[in-house]
C-alpha positions as a printed NumPy array, in Angstrom:
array([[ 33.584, 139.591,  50.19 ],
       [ 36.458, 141.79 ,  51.483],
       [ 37.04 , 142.667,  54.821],
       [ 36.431, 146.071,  55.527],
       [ 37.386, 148.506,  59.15 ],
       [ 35.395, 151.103,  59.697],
       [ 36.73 , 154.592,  60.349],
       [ 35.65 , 158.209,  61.004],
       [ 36.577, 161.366,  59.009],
       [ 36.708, 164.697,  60.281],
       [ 36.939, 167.582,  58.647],
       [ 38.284, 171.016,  58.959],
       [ 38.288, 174.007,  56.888],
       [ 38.237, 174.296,  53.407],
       [ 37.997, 170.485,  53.857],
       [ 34.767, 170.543,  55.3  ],
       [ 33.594, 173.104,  52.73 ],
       [ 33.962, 170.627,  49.964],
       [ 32.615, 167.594,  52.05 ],
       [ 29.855, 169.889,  53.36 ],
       [ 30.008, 168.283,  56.266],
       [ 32.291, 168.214,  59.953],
       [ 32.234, 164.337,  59.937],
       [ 31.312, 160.872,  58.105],
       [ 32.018, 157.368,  58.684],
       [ 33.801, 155.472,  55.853],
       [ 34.781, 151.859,  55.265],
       [ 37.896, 151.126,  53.722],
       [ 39.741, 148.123,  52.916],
       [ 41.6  , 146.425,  56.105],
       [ 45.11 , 146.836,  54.249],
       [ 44.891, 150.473,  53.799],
       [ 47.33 , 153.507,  53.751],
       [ 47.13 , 156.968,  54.472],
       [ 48.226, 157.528,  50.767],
       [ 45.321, 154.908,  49.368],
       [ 42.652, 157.141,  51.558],
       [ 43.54 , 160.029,  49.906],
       [ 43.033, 159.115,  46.657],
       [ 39.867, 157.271,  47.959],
       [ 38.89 , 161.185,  49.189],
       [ 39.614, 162.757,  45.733],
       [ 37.473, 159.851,  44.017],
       [ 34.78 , 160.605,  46.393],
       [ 35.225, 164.468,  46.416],
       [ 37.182, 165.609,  42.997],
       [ 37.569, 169.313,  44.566],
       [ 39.721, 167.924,  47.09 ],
       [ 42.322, 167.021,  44.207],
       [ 42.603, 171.087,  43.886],
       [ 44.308, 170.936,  47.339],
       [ 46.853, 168.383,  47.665],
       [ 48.721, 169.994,  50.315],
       [ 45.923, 169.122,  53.141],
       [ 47.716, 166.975,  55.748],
       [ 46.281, 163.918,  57.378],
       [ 46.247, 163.774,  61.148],
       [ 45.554, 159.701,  62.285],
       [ 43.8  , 159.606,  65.807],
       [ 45.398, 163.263,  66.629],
       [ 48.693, 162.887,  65.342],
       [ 49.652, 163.754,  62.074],
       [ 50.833, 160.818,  59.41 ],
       [ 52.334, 159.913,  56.087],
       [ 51.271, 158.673,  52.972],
       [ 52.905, 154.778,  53.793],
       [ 50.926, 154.815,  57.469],
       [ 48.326, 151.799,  57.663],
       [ 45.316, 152.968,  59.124],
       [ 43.749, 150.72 ,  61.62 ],
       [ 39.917, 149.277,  62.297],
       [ 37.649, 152.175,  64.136],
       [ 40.453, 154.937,  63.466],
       [ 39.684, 158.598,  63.56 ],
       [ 41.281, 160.124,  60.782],
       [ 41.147, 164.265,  60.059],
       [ 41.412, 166.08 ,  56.732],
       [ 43.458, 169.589,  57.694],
       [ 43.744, 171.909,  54.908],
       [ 47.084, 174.434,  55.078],
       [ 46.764, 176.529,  58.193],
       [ 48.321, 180.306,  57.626],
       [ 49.088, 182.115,  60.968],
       [ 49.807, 185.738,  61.169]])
C-alpha cells in the first residue's frame, strides 16, 4: 500500500462554490506537487478545470506548480481576486 500525508483544503470563493464546501481533508500521495494536486482537484471537481487561473497558497504563502507539499499541510484554493 502507498504511503499517503494527510492535508487540509480550504476554500475561497468561487472555489468554495464548486466544492460546496469552506474545507475538506484529503490524502495525497507522500511525493506530491502543487501541480499533481491540481489536477487531483479538477479530477475530483471537473468545474474547477473552467478556472485555471486559481492560485494555490501552501500553509499561507502562495506556491508553484513544482512545490512538494508536505504531511498535515494546509493548502488553499484562491480563485482571481479583482479589486476596485
Amino acid at each position: 500500500m502507498e504511503n499517503l500525508n494527510q492535508i487540509t483544503v480550504l476554500c475561497f470563493g468561487k472555489a468554495r462554490e464548486i466544492t460546496q464546501t469552506k474545507s475538506f481533508s484529503l490524502a495525497i500521495p507522500v511525493e506530491f506537487t502543487v501541480g499533481e494536486l491540481r489536477l487531483m482537484l479538477c479530477e475530483l471537481y471537473p468545474a474547477l478545470n473552467n478556472d485555471l487561473a486559481y492560485a494555490i497558497a501552501l500553509n499561507q504563502q502562495y506556491a508553484h506548480n513544482e512545490t512538494m507539499i508536505a504531511a498535515n499541510a494546509e493548502v488553499a484554493v484562491i480563485p482571481p481576486v479583482s479589486g476596485g
